[in-house]
C-alpha positions as CSV (number, residue, x, y, z in Angstrom):
1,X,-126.1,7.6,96.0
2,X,-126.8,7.9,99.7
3,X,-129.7,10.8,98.9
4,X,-131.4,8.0,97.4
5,X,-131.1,6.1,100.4
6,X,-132.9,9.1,102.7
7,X,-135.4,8.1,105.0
8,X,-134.3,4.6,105.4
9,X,-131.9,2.1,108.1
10,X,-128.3,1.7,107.0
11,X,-126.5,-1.4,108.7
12,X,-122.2,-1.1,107.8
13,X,-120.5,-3.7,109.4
14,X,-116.7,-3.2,109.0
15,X,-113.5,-5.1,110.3
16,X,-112.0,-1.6,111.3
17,X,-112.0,0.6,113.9
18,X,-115.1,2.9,113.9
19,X,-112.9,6.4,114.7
20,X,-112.3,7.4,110.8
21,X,-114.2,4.4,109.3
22,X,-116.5,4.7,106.0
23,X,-119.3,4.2,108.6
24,X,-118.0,7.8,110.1
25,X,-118.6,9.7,107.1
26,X,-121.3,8.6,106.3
27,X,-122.2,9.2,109.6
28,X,-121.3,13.0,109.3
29,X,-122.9,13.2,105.6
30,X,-126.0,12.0,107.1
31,X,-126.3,14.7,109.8
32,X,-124.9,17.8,106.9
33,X,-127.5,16.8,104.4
34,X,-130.4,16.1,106.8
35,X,-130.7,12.8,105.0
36,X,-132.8,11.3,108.3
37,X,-131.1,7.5,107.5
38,X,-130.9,5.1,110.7
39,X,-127.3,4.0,111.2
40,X,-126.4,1.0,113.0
41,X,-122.6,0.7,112.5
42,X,-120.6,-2.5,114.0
43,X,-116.5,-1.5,113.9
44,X,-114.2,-1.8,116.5
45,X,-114.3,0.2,119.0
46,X,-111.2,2.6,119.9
47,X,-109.4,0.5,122.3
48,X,-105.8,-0.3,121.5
49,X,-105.1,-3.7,119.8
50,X,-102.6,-6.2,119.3
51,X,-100.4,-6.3,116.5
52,X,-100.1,-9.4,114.4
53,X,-101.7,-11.9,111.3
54,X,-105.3,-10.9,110.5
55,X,-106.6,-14.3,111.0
56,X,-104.7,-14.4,115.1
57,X,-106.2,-10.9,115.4
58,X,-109.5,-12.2,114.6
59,X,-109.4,-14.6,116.9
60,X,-108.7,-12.5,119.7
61,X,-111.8,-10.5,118.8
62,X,-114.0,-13.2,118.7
63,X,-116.9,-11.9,120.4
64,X,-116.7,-8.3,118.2
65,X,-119.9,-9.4,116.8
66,X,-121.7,-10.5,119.8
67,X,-122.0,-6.8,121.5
C-alpha cells in the first residue's frame, strides 16, 4: 500500500513515543524502497514520562501538539 503512496506527503500523528512507533517503519521503508514520501510524524519525543491514567497523562502533555 505505501508504493502506491510514492511521491507524496505523509502526516502520522500518534499518541506514542516516536522511538519504535509505526511512524518509524515507515520511516525506514520509505528510505529501503526509495519511495521519495514526505514524512511529517508528531509522537512523543523520547523523554521519560510519568506513569499513570491515560486521560492524567494527557493532561500533563498538553502542549504535545503545539511543537
Amino acid at each position: 500500500m505505501l508504493k502506491k503512496l510514492k511521491n507524496t506527503k505523509l502526516i502520522i500523528v500518534e499518541e506514542v513515543m516516536k522511538i519504535g512507533s509505526l511512524a518509524s517503519l515507515i520511516m525506514q521503508y520509505n528510505y529501503e524502497y526509495n519511495l521519495n514520501l514526505e514524512i511529517v510524524s508528531y509522537g512523543i519525543d523520547d523523554i521519560f514520562l510519568d506513569c499513570g491514567k491515560r486521560e492524567e497523562i494527557k493532561k500533563l502533555q498538553i502542549n504535545f501538539f503545539e511543537k
